[in-house]
C-alpha positions as CSV (number, residue, x, y, z in Angstrom):
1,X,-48.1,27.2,52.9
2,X,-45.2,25.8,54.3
3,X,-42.8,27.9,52.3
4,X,-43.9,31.3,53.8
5,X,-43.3,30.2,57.5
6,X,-39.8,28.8,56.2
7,X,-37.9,32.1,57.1
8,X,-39.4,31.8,60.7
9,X,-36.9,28.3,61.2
10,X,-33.8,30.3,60.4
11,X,-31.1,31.3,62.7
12,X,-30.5,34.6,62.8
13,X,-27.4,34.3,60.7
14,X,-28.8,32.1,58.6
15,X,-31.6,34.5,58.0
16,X,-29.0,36.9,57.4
17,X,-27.2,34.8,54.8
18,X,-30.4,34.2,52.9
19,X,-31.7,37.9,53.1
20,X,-28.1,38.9,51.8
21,X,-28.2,36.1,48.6
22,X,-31.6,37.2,47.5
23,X,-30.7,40.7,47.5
24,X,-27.3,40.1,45.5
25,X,-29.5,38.2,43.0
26,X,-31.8,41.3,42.4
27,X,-28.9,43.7,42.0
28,X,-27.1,41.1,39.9
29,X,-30.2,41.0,37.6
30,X,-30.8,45.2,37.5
31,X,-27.1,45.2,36.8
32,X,-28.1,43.1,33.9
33,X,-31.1,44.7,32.5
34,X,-28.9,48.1,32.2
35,X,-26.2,46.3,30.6
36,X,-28.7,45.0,28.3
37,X,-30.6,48.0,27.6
38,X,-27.0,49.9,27.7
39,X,-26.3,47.6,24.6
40,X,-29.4,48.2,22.8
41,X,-29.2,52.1,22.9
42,X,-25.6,51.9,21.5
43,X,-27.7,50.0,18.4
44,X,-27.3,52.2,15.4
45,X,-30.9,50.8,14.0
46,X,-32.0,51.4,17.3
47,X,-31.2,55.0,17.4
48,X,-32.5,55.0,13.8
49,X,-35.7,53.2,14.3
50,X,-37.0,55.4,17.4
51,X,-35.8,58.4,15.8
52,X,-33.3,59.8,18.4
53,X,-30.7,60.2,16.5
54,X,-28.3,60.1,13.0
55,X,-28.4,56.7,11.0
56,X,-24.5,56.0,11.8
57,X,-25.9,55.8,16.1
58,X,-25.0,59.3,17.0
59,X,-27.8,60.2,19.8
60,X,-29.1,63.7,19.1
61,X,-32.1,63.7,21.2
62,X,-30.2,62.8,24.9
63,X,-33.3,63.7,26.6
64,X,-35.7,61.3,25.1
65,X,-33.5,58.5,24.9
66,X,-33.1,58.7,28.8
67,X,-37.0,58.9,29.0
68,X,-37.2,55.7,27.0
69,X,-34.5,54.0,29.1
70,X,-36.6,55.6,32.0
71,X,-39.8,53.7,31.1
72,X,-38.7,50.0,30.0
73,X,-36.3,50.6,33.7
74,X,-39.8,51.1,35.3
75,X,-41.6,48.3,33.6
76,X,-38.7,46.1,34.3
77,X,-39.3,46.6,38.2
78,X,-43.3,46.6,38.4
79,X,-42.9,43.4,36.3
80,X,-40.2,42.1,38.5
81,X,-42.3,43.1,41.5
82,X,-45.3,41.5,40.3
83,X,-43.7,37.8,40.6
């Protein structure tokens, strides 16, 4: 594959350039899952629906609701990863 060997043509600030971009475009995209899932936990059905919390969106159980933000930020990665 001609595509894993491309790295090895680089300069080394090229290389640099091109490790730095990739890595700005997986924080950019972690940045944006949190916002997302940010958003969702603000979701009065939300809080209603998995039960951790008042029907107006008040969050009662803090705990819980940062071990389900825990486990789709997990899932996120390994999926992520995977690719």
């Amino acid at each position: 594959m001609a595509f894993t060997s491309f790295w090895k043509r680089l300069s080394p600030t090229q290389l640099n350039i091109a490790i730095q971009a990739f890595s700005l475009i997986a924080i950019f995209f972690e940045g944006y899952d949190q916002g997302v899932m940010g958003g969702v936990n603000a979701s009065p059905r939300y809080v209603q629906e998995v039960g951790i919390g008042l029907p107006d969106g008040t969050v009662t159980k803090t705990t819980t609701q940062g071990g389900i933000v825990s486990i789709v930020g997990l899932s996120i990665r390994r999926n992520t990863d995977a690719r």
